[in-house]
N, C-alpha and C positions, 0 to 999 in steps of 0.2 A: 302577086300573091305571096310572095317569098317573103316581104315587107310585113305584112299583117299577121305572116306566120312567127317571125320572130317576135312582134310585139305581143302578141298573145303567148308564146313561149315563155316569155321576160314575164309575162305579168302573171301566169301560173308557177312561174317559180319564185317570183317576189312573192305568192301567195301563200307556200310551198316553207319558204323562209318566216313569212309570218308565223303562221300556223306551230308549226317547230319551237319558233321561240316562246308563245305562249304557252305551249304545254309543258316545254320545259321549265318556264317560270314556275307553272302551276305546280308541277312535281318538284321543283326546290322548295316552294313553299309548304306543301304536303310533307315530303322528308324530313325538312327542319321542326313543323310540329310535334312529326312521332317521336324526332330526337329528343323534345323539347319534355314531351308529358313526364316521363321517368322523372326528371329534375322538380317538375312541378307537384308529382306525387309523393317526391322524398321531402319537399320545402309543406307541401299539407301534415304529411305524417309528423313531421316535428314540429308543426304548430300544436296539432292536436295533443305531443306527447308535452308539451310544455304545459298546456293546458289542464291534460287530465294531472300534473304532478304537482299544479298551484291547488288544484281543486283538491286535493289527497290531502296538500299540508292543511289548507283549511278544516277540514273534515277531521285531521287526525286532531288540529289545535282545538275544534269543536270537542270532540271525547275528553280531551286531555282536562278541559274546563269542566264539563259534564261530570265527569268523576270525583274534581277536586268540589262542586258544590256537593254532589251528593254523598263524602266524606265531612265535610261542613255539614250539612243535612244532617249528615247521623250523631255528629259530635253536639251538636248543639240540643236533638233529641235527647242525648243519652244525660244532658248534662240537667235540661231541664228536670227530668224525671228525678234528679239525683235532688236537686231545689224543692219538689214539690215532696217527697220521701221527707227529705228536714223537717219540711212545714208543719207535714199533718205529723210528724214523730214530735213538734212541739205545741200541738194543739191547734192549728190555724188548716183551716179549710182553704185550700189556694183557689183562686178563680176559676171558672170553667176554660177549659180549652177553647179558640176560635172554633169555627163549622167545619174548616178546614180539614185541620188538622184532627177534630173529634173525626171526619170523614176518614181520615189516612187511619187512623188507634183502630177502625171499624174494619173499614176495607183490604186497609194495605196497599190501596192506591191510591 
């Protein structure tokens, strides 16, 4: 009986030994991830700030265009009007305005 006792012994402790080492795998693998997220949330966050700072400069180059036609816009209004003042100051009736633009003389938008 002594015989059967130790191999059951041995094999509750081989078991014993299993057991052990998978959980400790498991919790090295568990600790290594929590170490891991910090680094993966600081490697997101400066994707994201990369991202919103490409999108900024476009946006800002977008305005920066947007202003220089709508100074265009106004130069080229002011300038027509100043052409069509000569015209009829020398007798000549100028063409009517496009739809457009009689729409902007109307609205203002």
């Amino acid at each position: 009986m002594n015989g059967w006792m130790g191999i059951v012994g041995a094999v509750v402790t081989l078991a014993g030994v299993v057991v052990t080492a998978v959980l400790t795998y498991r919790g090295s693998r568990t600790a290594a991830a929590i170490q891991a997220e910090p680094n993966q949330r600081a490697a997101d966050l400066a994707a994201f700030k990369t991202i919103r700072d490409d999108m900024q400069s476009e946006l800002n180059e977008t305005k920066d265009e947007l202003r220089s036609l709508r100074s265009l816009a106004r130069s080229l209004a002011g300038y027509v009007h100043e052409l069509t003042a000569q015209m009829r100051g020398h007798g000549i009736e100028p063409p009517a305005p496009p739809d457009r633009v009689a729409e902007y003389n109307r609205t203002g938008v």
